[in-house]
Structure formats: structure tokens, C-alpha cells
C-alpha positions as CSV (number, residue, x, y, z in Angstrom):
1,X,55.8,-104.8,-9.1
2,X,53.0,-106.9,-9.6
3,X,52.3,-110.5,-8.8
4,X,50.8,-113.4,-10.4
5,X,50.0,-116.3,-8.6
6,X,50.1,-120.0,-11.1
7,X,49.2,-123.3,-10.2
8,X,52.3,-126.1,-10.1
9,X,51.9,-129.5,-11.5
10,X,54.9,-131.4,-9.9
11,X,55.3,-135.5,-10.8
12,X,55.8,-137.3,-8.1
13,X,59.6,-137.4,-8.3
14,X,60.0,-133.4,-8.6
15,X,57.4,-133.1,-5.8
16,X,60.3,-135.1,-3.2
17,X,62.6,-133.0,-5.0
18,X,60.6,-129.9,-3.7
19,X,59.7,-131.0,-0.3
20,X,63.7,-132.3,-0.1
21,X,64.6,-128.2,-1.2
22,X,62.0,-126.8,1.1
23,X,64.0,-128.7,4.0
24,X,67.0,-127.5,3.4
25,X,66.2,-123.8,2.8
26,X,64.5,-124.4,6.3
27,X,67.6,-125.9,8.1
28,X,69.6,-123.2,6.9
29,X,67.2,-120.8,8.2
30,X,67.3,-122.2,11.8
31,X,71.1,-122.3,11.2
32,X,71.5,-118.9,10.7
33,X,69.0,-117.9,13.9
34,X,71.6,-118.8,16.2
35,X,74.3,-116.8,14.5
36,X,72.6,-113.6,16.5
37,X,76.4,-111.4,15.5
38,X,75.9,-111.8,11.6
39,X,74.9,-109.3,9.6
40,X,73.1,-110.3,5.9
41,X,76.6,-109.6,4.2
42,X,78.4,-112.0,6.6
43,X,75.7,-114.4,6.3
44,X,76.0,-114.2,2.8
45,X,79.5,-114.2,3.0
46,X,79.3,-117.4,5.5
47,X,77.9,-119.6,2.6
48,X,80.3,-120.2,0.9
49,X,81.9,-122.0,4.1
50,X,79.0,-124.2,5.1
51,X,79.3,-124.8,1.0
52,X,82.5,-126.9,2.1
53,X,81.3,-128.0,5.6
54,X,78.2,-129.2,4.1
55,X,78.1,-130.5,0.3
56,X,74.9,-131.5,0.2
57,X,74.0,-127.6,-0.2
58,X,75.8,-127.4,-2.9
59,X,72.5,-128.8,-4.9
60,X,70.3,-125.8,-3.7
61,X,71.1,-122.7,-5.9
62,X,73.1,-119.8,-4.6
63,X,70.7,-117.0,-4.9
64,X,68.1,-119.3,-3.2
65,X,70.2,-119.7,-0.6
66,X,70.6,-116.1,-0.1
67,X,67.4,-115.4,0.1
68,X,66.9,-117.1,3.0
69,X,69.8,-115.0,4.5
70,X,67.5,-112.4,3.9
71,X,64.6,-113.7,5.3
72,X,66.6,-114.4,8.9
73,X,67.7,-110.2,8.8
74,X,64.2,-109.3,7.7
75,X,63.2,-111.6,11.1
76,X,65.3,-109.9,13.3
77,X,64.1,-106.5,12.6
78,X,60.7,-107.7,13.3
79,X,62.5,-108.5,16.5
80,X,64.1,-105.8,17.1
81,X,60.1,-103.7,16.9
82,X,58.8,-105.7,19.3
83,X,58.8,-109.2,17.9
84,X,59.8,-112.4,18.8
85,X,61.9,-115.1,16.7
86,X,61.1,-118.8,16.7
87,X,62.9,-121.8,15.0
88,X,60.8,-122.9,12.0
89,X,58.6,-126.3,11.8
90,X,58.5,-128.2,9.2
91,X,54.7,-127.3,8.9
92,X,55.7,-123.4,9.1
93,X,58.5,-123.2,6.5
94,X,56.5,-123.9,3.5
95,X,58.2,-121.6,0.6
96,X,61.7,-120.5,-1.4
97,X,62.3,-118.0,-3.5
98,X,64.6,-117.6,-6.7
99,X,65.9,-114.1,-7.4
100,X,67.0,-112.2,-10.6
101,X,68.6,-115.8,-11.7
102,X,67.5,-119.3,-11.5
103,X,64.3,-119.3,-13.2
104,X,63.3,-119.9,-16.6
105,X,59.6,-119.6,-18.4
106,X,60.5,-122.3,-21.6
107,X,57.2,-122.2,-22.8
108,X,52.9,-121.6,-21.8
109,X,53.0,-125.0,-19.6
110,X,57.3,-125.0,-18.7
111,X,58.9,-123.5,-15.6
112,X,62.5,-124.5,-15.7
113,X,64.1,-123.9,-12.0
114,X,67.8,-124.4,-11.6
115,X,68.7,-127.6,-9.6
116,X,65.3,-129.2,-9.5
117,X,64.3,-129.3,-13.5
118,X,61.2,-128.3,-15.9
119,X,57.8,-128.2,-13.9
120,X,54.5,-128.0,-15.6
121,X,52.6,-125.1,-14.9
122,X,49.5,-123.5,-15.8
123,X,49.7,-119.8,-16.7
124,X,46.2,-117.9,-17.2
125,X,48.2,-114.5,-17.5
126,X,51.3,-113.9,-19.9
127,X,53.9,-112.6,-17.1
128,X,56.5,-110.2,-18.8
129,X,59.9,-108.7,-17.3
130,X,59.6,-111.3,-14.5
131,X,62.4,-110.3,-11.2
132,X,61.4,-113.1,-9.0
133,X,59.9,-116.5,-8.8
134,X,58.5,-118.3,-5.1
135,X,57.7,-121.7,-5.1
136,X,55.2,-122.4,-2.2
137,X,53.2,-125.3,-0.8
138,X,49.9,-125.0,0.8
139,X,49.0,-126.6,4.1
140,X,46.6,-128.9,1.9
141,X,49.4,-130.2,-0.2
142,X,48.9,-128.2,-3.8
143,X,52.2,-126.4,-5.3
144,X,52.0,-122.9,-7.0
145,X,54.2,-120.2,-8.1
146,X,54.2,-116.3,-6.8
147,X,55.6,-114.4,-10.5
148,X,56.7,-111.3,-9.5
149,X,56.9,-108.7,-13.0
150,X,57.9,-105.5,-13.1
151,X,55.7,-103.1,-15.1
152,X,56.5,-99.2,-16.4
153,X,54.6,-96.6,-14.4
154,X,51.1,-95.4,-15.8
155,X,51.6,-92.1,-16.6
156,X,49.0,-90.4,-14.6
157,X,46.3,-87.7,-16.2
158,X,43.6,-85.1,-14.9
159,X,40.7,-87.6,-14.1
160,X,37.3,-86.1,-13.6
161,X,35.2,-88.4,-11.7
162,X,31.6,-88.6,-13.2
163,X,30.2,-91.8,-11.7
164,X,31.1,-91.8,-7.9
165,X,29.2,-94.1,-5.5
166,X,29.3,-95.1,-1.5
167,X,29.0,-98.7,0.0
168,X,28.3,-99.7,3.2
169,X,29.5,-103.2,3.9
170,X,27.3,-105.4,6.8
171,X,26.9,-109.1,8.3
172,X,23.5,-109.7,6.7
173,X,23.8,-108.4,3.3
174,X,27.7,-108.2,2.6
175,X,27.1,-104.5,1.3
176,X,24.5,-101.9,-0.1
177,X,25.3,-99.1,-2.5
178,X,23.9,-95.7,-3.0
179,X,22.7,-96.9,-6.3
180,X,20.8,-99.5,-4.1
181,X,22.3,-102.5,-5.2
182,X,22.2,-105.3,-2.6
183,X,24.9,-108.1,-2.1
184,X,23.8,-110.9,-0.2
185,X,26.8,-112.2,2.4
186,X,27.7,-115.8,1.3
187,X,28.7,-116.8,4.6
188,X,31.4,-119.6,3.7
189,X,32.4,-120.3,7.0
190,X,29.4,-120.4,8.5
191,X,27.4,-122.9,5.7
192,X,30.8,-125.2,6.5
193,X,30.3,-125.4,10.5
194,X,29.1,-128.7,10.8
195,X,32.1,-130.8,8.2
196,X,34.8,-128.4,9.6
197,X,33.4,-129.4,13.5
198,X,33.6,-133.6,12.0
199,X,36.8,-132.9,10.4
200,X,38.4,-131.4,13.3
201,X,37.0,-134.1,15.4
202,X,38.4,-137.0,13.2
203,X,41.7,-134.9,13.7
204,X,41.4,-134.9,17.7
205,X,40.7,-138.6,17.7
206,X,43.7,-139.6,15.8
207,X,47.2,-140.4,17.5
208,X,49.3,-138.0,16.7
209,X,52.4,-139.1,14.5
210,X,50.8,-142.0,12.7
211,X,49.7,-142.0,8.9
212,X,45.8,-141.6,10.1
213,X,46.5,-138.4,11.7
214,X,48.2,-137.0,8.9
215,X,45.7,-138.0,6.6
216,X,43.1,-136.4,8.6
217,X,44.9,-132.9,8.9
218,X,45.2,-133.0,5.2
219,X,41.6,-133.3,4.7
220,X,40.9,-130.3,7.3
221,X,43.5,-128.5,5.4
222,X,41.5,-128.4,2.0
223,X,38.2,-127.9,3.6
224,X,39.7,-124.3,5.2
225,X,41.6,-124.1,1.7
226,X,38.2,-124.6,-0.1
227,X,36.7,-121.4,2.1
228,X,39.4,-119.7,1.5
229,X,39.2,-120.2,-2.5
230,X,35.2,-119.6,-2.4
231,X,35.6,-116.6,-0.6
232,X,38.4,-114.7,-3.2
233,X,36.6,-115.8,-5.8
234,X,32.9,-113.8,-4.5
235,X,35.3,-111.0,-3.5
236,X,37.4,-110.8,-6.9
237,X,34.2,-111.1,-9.0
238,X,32.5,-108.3,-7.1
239,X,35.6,-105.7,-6.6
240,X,35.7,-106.2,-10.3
241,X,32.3,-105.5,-10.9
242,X,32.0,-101.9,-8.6
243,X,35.6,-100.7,-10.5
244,X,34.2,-101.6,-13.8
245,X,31.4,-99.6,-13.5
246,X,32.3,-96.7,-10.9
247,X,35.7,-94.7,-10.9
248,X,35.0,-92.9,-7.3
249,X,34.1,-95.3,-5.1
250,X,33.7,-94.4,-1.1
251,X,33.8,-96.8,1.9
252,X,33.6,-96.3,5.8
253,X,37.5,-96.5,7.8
254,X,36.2,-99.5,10.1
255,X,38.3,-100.5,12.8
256,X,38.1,-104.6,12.4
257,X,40.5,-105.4,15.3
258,X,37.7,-102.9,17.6
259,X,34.9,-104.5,16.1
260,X,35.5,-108.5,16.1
261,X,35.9,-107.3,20.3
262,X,32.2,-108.2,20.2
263,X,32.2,-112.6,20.3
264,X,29.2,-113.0,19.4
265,X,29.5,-111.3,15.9
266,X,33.6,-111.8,15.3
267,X,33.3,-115.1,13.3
268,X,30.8,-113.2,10.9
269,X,32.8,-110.3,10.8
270,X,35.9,-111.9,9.8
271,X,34.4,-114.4,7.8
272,X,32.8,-111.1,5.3
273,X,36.6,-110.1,5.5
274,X,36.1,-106.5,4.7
275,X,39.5,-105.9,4.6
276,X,40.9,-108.0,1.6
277,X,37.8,-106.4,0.1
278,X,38.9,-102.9,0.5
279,X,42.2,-104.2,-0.4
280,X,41.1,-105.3,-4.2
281,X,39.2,-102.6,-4.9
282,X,42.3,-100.1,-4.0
283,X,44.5,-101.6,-6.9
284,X,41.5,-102.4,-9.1
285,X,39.7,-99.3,-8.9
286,X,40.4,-95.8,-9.9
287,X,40.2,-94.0,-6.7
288,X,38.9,-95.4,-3.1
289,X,38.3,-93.2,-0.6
290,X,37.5,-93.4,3.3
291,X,35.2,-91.6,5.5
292,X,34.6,-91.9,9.4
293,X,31.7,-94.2,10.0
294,X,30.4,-92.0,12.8
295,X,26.6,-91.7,12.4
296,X,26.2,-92.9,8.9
297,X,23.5,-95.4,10.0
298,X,21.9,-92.5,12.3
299,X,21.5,-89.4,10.2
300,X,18.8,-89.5,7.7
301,X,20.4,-89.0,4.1
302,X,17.8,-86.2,3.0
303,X,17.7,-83.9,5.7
304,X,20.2,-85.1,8.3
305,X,18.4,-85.6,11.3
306,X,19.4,-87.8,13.6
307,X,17.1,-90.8,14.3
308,X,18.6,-93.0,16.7
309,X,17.8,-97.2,16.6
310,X,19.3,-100.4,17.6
311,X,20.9,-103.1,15.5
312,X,17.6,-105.0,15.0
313,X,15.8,-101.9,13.5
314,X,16.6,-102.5,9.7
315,X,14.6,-99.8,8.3
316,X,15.0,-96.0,8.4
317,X,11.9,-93.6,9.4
318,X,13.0,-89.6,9.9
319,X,10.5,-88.7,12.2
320,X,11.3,-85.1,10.7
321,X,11.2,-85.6,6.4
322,X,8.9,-88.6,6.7
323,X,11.6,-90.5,4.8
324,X,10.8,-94.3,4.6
325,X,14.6,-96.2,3.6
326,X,16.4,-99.7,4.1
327,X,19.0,-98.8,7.0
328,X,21.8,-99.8,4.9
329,X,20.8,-98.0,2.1
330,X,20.4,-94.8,3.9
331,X,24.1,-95.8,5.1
332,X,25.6,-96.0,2.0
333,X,23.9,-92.3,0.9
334,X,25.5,-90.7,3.8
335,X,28.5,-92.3,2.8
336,X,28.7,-91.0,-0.6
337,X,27.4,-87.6,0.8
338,X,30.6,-87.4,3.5
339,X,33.0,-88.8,0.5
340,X,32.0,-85.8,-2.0
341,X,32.2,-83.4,0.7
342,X,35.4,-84.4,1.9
343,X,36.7,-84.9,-1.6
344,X,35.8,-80.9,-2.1
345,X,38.0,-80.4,0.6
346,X,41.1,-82.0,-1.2
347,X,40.8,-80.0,-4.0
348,X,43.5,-77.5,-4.6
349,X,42.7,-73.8,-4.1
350,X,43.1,-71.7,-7.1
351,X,45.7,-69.3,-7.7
352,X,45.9,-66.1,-8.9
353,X,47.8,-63.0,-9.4
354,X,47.7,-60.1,-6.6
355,X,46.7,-56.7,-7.5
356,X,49.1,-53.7,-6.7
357,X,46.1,-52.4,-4.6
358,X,46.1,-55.2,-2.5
359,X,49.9,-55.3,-1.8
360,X,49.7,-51.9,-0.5
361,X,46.9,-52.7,1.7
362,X,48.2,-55.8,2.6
363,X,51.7,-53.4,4.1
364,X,49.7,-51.1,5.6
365,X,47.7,-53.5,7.6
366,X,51.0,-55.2,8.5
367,X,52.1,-51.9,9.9
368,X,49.2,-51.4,12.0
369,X,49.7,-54.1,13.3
370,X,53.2,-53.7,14.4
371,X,52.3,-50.3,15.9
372,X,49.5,-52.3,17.7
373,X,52.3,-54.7,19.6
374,X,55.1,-51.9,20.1
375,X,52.3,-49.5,21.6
């Protein structure tokens, strides 16, 4: 399955129309919370009841209404791990989902959606065998549909990986490369500090309910939404660019959650987002794979000796080889170093055939052995 995410151009009447299904879907939700006894068939079952009890779901369709059946049983089982269930805001329940029926692409600029009409839409990718359509709203207001396609499976060859390379990802340069290619760190959260601190203050000094307040959470909304969209953007443009041009590509197993533990350097850390970085790359690239950070930044790439030095020492001097590197370049050679050696390990072991000579050994040793224990 893979997703596509299009931008929604609703006219003002089909945008009530969405806001007014988006309510309903999310009173249902609630509705079904209480019913703690009901399993997903008898919720399912149960519509067709509230159908009668309730016309006015009658102009939601079915399978839409079944998915949010779905989406109570999938909560309880988060539940039932260790979770915990809440009622849904209005500010929380901000997407519905058609299934296998309901949806219609009638042309390049058409999505036709059963009970609400023909929405204009903006398709930059031609989706093919499409299985499911989500219409969801942004907490800054904007509309867009999640087109979920079903593709055949590659069929998957021998690969023999000629143009490997290691990264190590950082706070002051976002990541260095063992072909020593630098990334400067954009820092989008940090450049927007100081109109994120006035927005959030014009939010503060607002009373809450009235038109002013609203209007003032909307604006904070598409500043964090503006981050958000710089930030993808820098991180699809360079995944793309490292599984263009590598098809082995190694990166340190860093432990975020330990990490961010350290409040002076947690806003930076997550504001790099490593993660959704390594994320891309894994279903952009041909193969990613993870070593243990352990000592990367220590151990001198050429003859391994440790050379120990604190966060503010940004350059690498074996007192042993007289090797003169940038830290994080030395970082990234161990890296690929530990990624080659660990991918030798993977490799299978070759087979062959045992000689007769060997068998007979092989018994006789076995014997000797058993001797051994008995005796």
C-alpha cells in the first residue's frame, strides 16, 4: 500500500458540508465509547438502529460510518496495552475515511465523494488501483486527501552494492557523509522563536471563546504548519538526493527519547527530526542499515585509536597516526567502516558438499566422544 497525500479545494458550501460530516462521524465516535460490551460486528450491526433512531445519519455514507466503528475497537485495544480512552473534541477529531466504495476520481482536478459531491483537487501523482480515500482537516484550516493505492510487489533480484556510504547526523551541521559532504541544519524552529513567542502571546491575551481568540489560534496554527511544511520539504529533497546517488547507505541506531533527556539540546534535537529522516530514506533507498553509535566519534577512522574529547572539540587529532579530520567526518568513516563489517557478517555462508572422508571422521570423533562421557 502506498499513500499519496493531495491538496482539497472545497467552496465554501462543501467546506460546511465537510466540517457538518466531520461532526457527525465524531458524535458517533463518542457514541460508541460508552457502548464498552460491543464488539466491531455489533457495532456495525448497531447502525443500522441508530439509522432509525437518528435520520439525520442517514446522509453520512455507510462504509464511512463503519469506519469509525473501527476506529473505536482499534482504541480500545490501545486500551487494553496500557492506554487510555478519551471522548473526542471537536479540535481532536479532524478526519473520515471512505473505504472500498464511496469515492470516485472523475477527472485530474475531480474527487467525487458520496453524500457531499465533486471537490476540486490537485493531483501531482496519477494514483492507480486506489482502496481508500481520508479526508482530513489541518489545525490551520486547509483540506487534503490521504489516497491510499495498492501496487504489485517488486520482484526482488541479487543486488550487489557498489556505492555504499555512512552518515552521521548532528545539531550543528544536520549530517556529514564519508564522502565528506556537509549539510548545514536549517534550524526552522529555532529561526521562528521570536513570531511563534508573539503569536502565542496574542493567543494568551485573547478571551477564550470569542471570534478574536479563534482567529489568533488559527494564525499560530499555520505558523507551526509552515515549520512543519519547510522542514519535509529540506528532508524529502535531501533523502532523495543520498538514494539517488548511493544504494548502501549506513546510519547510527540513536536512541531520541534518551537523547532529548538533555533540555538544553532537546528543542534542537527534535527540531533536526532524525527520525522522519531515517524514515524516508528506508522506503526511498535501496538498503539502510544501522550500527551502534558507541565510539564512532572516539575512535580515529585510520587506525582506531581511541582519542577521547568533549562536545566542543570539533576536530579530530590521533595522537597515534597524526590524523588531522572534522569530528563528524571521522564519525561518518567509522560508520561506514562498522556498516561493511557488519554487513559481512550477514552474508550467508556457502555451502558445499561433504567428502566421504569427512563423514567417517566426523563418526569416529562422535564415538570418542561418547566413550569419553560413558567412561
Amino acid at each position: 500500500m502506498l499513500n499519496y497525500k493531495f491538496r482539497l479545494y472545497p467552496t465554501k458550501e462543501q467546506e460546511l458540508v465537510l466540517e457538518q460530516t466531520l461532526d457527525g462521524c465524531r458524535w458517533l465516535y463518542n457514541y460508541l465509547l460508552d457502548k464498552n460490551n460491543m464488539s466491531e460486528y455489533d457495532m456495525n450491526y448497531a447502525l443500522t438502529e441508530l439509522k432509525e433512531q437518528h435520520l439525520w445519519l442517514r446522509n453520512y455514507h455507510s462504509k464511512m460510518l463503519q469506519m469509525v466503528a473501527k476506529q473505536v475497537a482499534a482504541a480500545r485495544k490501545v486500551v487494553a496495552k496500557g492506554g487510555k480512552l478519551s471522548y473526542r473534541k471537536k479540535e481532536d477529531f479532524n478526519s473520515f475515511t471512505y473505504n472500498q466504495s464511496g469515492f470516485r476520481l472523475e477527472s485530474d482536478k475531480q474527487l467525487s465523494l458520496s453524500k457531499i459531491g465533486s471537490i476540486r483537487i490537485v493531483l501531482h501523482r496519477k494514483p492507480v488501483n486506489v482502496k481508500q480515500v481520508t479526508i482530513c482537516r489541518s489545525k490551520a484550516g486547509r483540506w487534503y486527501a490521504l489516497v491510499a493505492c495498492q501496487l504489485p510487489r517488486r520482484s526482488f533480484t541479487v543486488i550487489r552494492y557498489r556505492n555504499p556510504v555512512g552518515i552521521d547526523v548532528g545539531i550543528a551541521k544536520f549530517c556529514h557523509d564519508s564522502d565528506d559532504h556537509v549539510e548545514d541544519n536549517p534550524q526552522f524552529l529555532t529561526r521562528m522563536l521570536r513570531p511563534l513567542r508573539r503569536a502565542h502571546r496574542r493567543v494568551s491575551r485573547r478571551q477564550i471563546g470569542s471570534s478574536n481568540h479563534e482567529k489568533a489560534k488559527h494564525m499560530l496554527a499555520r505558523l507551526y504548519e509552515r515549520i512543519s511544511n519547510n522542514r519535509r520539504d529540506f528532508l524529502h529533497k535531501l533523502s532523495t538526493y543520498y538514494s539517488s546517488r548511493y544504494d548502501l547507505i549506513f546510519l547510527e541506531r540513536l536512541r531520541v527519547s534518551n537523547l532529548t533527556r538533555n533540555h538544553r539540546l532537546a528543542r534542537k534535537i527534535l527540531d533536526a527530526s532524525w527520525s522522519t529522516f531515517k524514515q524516508m530514506l528506508q522506503y526511498k533507498a535501496n538498503r539502510v542499515i544501522e550500527v551502534e553509535p558507541a565510539y564512532t566519534s572516539v575512535d580515529c577512522s585510520r587506525c582506531g585509536h581511541p582519542v577521547p574529547k568533549s562536545l566542543a572539540v570539533r576536530t579530530h587529532v590521533c595522537t597515534k597516526c597524526r590524523a588531522v579530520l572534522d569530528r563528524d567526518y571521522n564519525a561518518s568513516l567509522n560508520i561506514r567502516k562498522r556498516g561493511l563489517e557488519s554487513l559481512l557478517l550477514l552474508l550467508p555462508v556457502e555451502r558445499r558438499e561433504v567428502t566421504p572422508a569427512e563423514i567417517v571422521q566426523r563418526s569416529l570423533k562422535q564415538e570418542e566422544a561418547h566413550e569419553f562421557i560413558r567412561g
